[in-house]
C-alpha positions as CSV (number, residue, x, y, z in Angstrom):
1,X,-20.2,7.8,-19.2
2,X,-17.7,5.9,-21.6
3,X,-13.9,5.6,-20.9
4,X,-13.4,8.1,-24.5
5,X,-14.4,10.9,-22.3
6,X,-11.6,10.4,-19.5
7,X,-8.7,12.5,-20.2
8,X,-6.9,11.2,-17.5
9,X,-6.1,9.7,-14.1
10,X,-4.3,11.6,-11.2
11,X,-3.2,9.9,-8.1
12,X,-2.3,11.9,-5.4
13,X,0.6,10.3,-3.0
14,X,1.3,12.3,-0.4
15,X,4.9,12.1,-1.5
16,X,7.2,13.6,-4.3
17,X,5.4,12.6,-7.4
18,X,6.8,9.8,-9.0
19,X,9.9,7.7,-9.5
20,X,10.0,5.8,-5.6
21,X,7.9,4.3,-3.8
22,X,6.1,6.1,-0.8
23,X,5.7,5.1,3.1
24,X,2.0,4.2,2.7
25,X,0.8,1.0,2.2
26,X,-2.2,2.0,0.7
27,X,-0.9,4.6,-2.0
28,X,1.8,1.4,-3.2
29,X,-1.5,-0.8,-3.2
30,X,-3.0,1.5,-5.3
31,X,-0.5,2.1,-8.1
32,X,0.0,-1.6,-7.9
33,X,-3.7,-2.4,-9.1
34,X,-3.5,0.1,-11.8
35,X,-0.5,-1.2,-12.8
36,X,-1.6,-4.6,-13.1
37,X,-4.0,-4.1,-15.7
38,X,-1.4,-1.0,-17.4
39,X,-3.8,2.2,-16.7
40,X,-1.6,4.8,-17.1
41,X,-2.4,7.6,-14.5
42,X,-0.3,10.8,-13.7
43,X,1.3,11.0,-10.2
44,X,0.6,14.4,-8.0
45,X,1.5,15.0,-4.2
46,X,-1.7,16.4,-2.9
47,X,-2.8,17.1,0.2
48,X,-4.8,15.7,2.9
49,X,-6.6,18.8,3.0
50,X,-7.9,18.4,-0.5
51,X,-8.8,15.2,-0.3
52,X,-12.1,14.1,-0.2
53,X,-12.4,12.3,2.9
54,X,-9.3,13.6,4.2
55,X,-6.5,11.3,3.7
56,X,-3.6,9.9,1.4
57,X,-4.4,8.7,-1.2
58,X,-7.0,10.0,-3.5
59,X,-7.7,10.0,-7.2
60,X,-9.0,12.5,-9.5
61,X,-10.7,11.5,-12.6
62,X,-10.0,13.8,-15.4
63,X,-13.2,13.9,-17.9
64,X,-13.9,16.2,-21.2
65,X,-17.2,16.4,-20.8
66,X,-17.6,17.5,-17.0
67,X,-16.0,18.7,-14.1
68,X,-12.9,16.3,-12.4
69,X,-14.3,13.9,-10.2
70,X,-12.1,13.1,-6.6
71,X,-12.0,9.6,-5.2
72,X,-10.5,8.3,-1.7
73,X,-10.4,5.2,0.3
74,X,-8.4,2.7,-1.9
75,X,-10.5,0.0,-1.7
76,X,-13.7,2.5,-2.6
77,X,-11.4,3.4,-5.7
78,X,-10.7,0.5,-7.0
79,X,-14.6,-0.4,-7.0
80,X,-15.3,3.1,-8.7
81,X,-13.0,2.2,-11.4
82,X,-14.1,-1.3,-11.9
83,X,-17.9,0.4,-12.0
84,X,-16.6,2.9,-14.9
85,X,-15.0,-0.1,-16.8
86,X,-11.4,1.4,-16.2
87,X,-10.5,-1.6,-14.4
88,X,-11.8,-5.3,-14.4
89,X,-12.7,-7.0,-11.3
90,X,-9.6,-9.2,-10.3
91,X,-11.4,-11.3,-8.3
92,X,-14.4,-12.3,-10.6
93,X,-13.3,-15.5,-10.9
94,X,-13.2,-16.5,-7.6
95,X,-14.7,-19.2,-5.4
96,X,-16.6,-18.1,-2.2
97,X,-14.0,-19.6,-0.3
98,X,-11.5,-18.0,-2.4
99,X,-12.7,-14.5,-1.8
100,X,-13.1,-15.2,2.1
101,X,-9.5,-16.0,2.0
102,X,-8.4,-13.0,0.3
103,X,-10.4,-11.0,2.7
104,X,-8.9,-12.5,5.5
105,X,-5.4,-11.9,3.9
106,X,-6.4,-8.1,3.5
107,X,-7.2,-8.0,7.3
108,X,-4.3,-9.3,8.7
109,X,-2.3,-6.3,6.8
110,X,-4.8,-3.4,6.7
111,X,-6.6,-4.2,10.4
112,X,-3.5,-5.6,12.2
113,X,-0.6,-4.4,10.4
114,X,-0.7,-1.4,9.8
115,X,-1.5,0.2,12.7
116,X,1.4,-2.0,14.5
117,X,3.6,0.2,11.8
118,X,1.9,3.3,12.2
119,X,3.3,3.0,16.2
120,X,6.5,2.1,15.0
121,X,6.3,5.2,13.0
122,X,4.7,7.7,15.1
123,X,5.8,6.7,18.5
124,X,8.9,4.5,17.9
125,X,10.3,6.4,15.4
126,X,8.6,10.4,15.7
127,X,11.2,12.7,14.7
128,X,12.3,10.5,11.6
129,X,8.8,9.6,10.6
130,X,8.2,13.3,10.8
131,X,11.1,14.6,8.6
132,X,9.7,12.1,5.7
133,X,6.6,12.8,5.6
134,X,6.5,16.7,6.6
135,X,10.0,17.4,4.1
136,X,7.8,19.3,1.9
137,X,6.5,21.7,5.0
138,X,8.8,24.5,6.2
139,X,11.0,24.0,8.7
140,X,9.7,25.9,11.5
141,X,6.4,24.7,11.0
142,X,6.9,20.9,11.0
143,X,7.4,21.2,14.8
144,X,3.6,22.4,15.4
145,X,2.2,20.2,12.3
146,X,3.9,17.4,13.4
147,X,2.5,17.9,17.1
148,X,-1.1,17.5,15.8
149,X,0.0,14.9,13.9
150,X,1.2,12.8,16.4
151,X,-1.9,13.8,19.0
152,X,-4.2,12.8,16.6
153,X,-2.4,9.2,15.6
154,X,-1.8,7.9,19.5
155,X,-5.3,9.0,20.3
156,X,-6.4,6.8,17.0
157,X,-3.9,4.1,18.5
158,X,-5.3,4.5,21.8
159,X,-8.7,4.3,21.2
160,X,-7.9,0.9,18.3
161,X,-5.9,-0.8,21.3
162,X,-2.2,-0.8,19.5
163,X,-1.3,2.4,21.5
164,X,-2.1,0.4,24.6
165,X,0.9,-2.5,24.1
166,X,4.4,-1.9,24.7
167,X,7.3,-1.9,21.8
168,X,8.2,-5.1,22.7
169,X,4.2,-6.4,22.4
170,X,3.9,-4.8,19.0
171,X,6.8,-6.5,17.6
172,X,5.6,-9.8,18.2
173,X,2.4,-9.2,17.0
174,X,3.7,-8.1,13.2
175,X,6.1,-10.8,13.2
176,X,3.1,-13.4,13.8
177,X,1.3,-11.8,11.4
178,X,4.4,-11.1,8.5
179,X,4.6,-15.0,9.0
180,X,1.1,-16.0,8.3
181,X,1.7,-13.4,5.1
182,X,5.1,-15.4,4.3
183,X,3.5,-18.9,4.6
184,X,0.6,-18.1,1.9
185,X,3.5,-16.3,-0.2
186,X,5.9,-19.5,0.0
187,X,3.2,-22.0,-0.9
188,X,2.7,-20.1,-3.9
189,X,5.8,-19.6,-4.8
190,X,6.0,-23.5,-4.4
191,X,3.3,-24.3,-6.7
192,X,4.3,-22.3,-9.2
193,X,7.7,-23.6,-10.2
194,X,7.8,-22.8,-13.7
195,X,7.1,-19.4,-12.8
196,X,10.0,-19.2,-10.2
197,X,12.4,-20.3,-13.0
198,X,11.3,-17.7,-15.6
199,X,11.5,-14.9,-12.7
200,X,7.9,-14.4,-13.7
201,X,6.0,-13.0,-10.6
202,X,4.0,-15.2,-9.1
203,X,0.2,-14.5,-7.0
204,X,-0.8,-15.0,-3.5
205,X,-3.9,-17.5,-4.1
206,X,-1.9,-19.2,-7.0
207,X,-3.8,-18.2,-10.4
208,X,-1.9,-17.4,-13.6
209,X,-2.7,-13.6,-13.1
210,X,-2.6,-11.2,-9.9
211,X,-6.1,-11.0,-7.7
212,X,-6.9,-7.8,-5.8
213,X,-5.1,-9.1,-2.4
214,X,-1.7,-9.1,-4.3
215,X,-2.2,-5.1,-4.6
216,X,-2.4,-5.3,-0.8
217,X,0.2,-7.6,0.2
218,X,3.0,-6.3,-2.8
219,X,2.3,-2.5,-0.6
220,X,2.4,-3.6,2.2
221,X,5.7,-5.2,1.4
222,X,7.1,-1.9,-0.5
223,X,5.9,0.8,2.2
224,X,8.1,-1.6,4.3
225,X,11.1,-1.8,2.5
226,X,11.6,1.6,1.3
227,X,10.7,3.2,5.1
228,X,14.0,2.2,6.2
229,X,14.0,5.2,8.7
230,X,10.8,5.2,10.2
231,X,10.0,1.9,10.6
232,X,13.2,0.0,10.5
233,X,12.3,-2.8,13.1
234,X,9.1,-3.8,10.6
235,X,11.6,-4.0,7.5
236,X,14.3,-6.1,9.4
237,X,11.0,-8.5,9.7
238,X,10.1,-8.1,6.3
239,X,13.7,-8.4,4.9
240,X,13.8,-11.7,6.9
241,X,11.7,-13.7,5.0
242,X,12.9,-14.2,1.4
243,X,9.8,-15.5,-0.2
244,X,8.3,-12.0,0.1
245,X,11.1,-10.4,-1.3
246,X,11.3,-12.7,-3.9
247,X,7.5,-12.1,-4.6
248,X,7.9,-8.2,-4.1
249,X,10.9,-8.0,-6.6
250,X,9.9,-9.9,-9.3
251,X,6.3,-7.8,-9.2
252,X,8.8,-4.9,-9.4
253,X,10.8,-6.1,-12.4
254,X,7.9,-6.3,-14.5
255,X,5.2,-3.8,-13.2
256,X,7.4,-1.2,-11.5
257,X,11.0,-0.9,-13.4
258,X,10.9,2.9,-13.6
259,X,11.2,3.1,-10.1
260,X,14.0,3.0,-7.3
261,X,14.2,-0.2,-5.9
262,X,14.5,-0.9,-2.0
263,X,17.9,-1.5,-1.1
């Protein structure tokens, strides 16, 4: 299979199609590593029902000489496309203690993190987090929707352990962990002066050019910023430390200027 015989790239966000950033992490990771390298993809809502293991987001691979292929998991995406030669392996260059580093940077976010935000967003925060990410579902029906929704999530949360700590417990946990994020983000910055007086961006294990934990972290950060309503508490945290805003909006200026910043 050769890249001549894709047509094209859709990713499916869960959220209006294009022009903002969504509430999930993991669809902001994944435009980000896309947009590293400048693969241009077309943007579709979609459906967790039509995707193929069930969740936001997916990717459909457009080819002229068979049928569309449909990819989920982000992380199982990115090593499809690196396997067709869409994208290069970002962290090919790494040491082994490198990549253990980056792993462990990926696991404070997508093991810790973000279920810490998905209770602020489903239990904290319910009726707001439902009105984002049910707007595109019929009134009446977001009320019985939203009920499996949330049955499903604090049994998830239950059964992981976050559903099991209090408000004030889960706070304190994401502010540990945004701070071991904001101390890795700082020294960087640090080390790369000439970068921070060009407004250049600058990466989280300090190379010249992004690896794949700076996909992670820079969605992490957006989801965070632009869910003002749902998860206000985790964005106050966020906002708070200005190295990974700095980090966040300079990878905006350069990768992401057709889209609505944060406020």
């Amino acid at each position: 299979m050769t890249n001549s015989e894709i047509e094209s790239l859709i990713l499916y966000r869960g959220f209006p199609a294009n022009g903002a950033y969504t509430w999930s992490p993991f669809v902001n990771k994944l435009e980000a590593r896309l947009r590293f390298e400048g693969v241009g993809y077309k943007a579709g809502a979609g459906s967790p029902r039509d995707a193929p293991r069930g969740k936001i987001p997916y990717l459909t691979i457009q080819r002229s000489t068979s049928a569309p292929q449909s990819l989920g998991d982000t992380d199982l995406i990115i090593r499809a496309l690196v396997g067709e030669g869409i994208l290069t392996d970002l962290n090919s260059k790494l040491s082994a203690v490198e990549r253990a580093h980056s792993l462990g940077l990926k696991a404070v976010l997508e093991d810790r993190v973000y279920f810490y935000t998905v209770r602020e967003k489903w239990v904290d925060n319910y009726y707001a987090m439902r009105a984002g990410v049910l707007a595109s579902v019929p009134w009446p029906m977001q009320i019985p929707v939203g009920a499996l929704v949330y049955r499903s999530v604090t049994t998830m949360l239950h059964g992981q352990g976050t559903g099991r700590l209090s408000a004030e417990e889960v706070k304190t946990l994401s502010e540990e962990a945004w701070e071991s994020i904001d101390a890795i983000i700082s020294e960087a910055r640090a080390r790369s002066s000439g970068t921070v007086q060009s407004r250049e961006p600058f990466w989280a294990l300090g190379g010249e050019q992004p690896t794949e934990v700076d996909a992670t972290i820079y969605g992490f950060i957006t989801s965070s910023l632009a869910c003002d309503l749902a998860s206000p508490v985790t964005k106050r945290v966020v906002k708070s430390h200005s190295a990974l805003v700095d980090y966040a909006e300079r990878i905006h200026d350069r990768f992401f200027p057709d889209y609505t910043k944060w406020n």
